[in-house]
N, C-alpha and C positions, 0 to 999 in steps of 0.2 A: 207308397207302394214301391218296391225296388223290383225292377225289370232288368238289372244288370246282366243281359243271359248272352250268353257268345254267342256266335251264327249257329252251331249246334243245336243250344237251347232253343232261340227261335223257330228253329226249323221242328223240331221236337215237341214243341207248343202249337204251333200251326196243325202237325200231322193230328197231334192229342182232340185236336177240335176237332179236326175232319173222323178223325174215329168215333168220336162221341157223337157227332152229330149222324154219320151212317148209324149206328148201333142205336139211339133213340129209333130211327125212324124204322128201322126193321124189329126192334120191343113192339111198337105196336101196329107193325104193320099185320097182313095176314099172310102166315105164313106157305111156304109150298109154292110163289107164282114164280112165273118169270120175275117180276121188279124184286122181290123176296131175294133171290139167286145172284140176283146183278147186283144190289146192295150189299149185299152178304158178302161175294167177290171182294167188292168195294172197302168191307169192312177190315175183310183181311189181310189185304194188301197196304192198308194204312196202320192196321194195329201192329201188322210186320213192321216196317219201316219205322214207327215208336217204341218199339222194343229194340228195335237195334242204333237208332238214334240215343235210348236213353243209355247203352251200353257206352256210350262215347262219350259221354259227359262222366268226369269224376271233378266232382268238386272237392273232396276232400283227397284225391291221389292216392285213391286205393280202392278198389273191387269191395262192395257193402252191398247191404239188404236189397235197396232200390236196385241192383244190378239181379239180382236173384231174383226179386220179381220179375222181372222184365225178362228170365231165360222161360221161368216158369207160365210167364203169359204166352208167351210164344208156344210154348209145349200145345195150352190150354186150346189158342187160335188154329193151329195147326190140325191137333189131333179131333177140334170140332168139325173144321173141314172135311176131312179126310173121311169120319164117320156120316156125315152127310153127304157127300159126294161119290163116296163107294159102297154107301147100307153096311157097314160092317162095323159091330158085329150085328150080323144077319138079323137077328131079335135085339133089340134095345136098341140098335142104332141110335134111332131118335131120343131117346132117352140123354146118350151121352152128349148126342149135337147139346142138346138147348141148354143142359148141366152144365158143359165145358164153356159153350160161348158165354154163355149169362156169367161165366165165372169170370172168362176174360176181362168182361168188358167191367165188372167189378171191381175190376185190380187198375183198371184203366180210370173210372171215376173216382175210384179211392185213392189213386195218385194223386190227381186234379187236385181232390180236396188234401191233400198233407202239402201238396204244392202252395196251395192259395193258402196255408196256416203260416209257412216261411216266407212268401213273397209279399202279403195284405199285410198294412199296417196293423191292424186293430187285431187283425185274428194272431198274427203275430205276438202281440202285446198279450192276449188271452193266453196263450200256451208259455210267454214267459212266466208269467206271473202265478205258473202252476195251477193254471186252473184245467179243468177234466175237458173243457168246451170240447178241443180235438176227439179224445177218448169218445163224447159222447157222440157225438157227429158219426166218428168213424163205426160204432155200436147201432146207432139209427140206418147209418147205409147199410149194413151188414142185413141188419134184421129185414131189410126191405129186398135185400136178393136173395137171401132165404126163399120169403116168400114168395116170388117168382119163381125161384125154380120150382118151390113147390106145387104151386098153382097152376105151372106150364106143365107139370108131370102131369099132376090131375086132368088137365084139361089132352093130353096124349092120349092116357088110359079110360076118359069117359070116351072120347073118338073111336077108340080099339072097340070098346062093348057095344060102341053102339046107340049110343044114347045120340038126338039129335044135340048141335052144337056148331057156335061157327067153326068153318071150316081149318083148321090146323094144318091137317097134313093133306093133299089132293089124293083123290080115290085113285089115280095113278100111282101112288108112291106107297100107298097101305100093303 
């Protein structure tokens, strides 16, 4: 395993846990409470500080993809806030909260895993040797935040009509 990672990377690693681990626990927390709110805070205040930690690492000395990620996650974190904290736009708000974050935090475990392909021996060894493992891995996470957001939308819009369901969004926020 090579861990060779400057104070930067550490620090960058560290944040990447504590994001991950906030953003699990509000996936399946329920959403709308206070703990919801305070995590979420939480969430975005760590996914900030890894998007701009990973802006400070250039391992190859020069601004590349992983840098463009990491504007575009920010955009993501930002502008989920923003729509969850001010209802706007007025109608869908919600819609783009859970779209945008579930996106963030996609680009945040999809890091994780391109990470642990360069830094794991073995998974290393897999992606030398030209095999798809990465490709399929990162195809398998994909399809599975698809289907979260979609299933978060659905579970929005049976809320809206009316259908009973656990609670989503609090009758104060509808």
């Amino acid at each position: 395993m090579s861990l060779d990672l400057s104070l930067i990377g550490w620090l960058h690693t560290l944040l990447s846990l504590l994001a991950i681990v906030f953003g699990a626990i509000n996936l399946g927390a329920r959403k709308g409470t206070a703990r919801h709110r305070r995590i979420g805070r939480l969430y975005v205040v760590a996914m900030l500080a890894v998007c701009v930690t990973s802006l400070l690492i250039y391992r190859y000395n020069r601004f590349f993809f992983p840098h463009v990620l990491a504007i575009v996650s920010m955009a993501c974190v930002l502008l989920a806030y923003c729509a969850s904290h001010f209802h706007r736009p007025r109608r869908g708000w919600i819609y783009y909260h859970l779209t945008l974050i579930t996106l963030s935090y996609y680009f945040l475990v999809s890091g994780g895993l391109n990470e642990a392909f360069v830094h794991i021996d073995v998974l290393r060894a897999l992606r030398d040797d030209g095999s798809t493992t990465q490709g399929t891995a990162n195809m398998v996470l994909l399809i599975l935040f698809l289907a979260l957001v979609g299933r978060s939308a659905f579970r929005v819009h049976r809320a809206k009509s009316g259908r009973p369901q656990r609670n989503i969004v609090p009758d104060s926020v509808r």
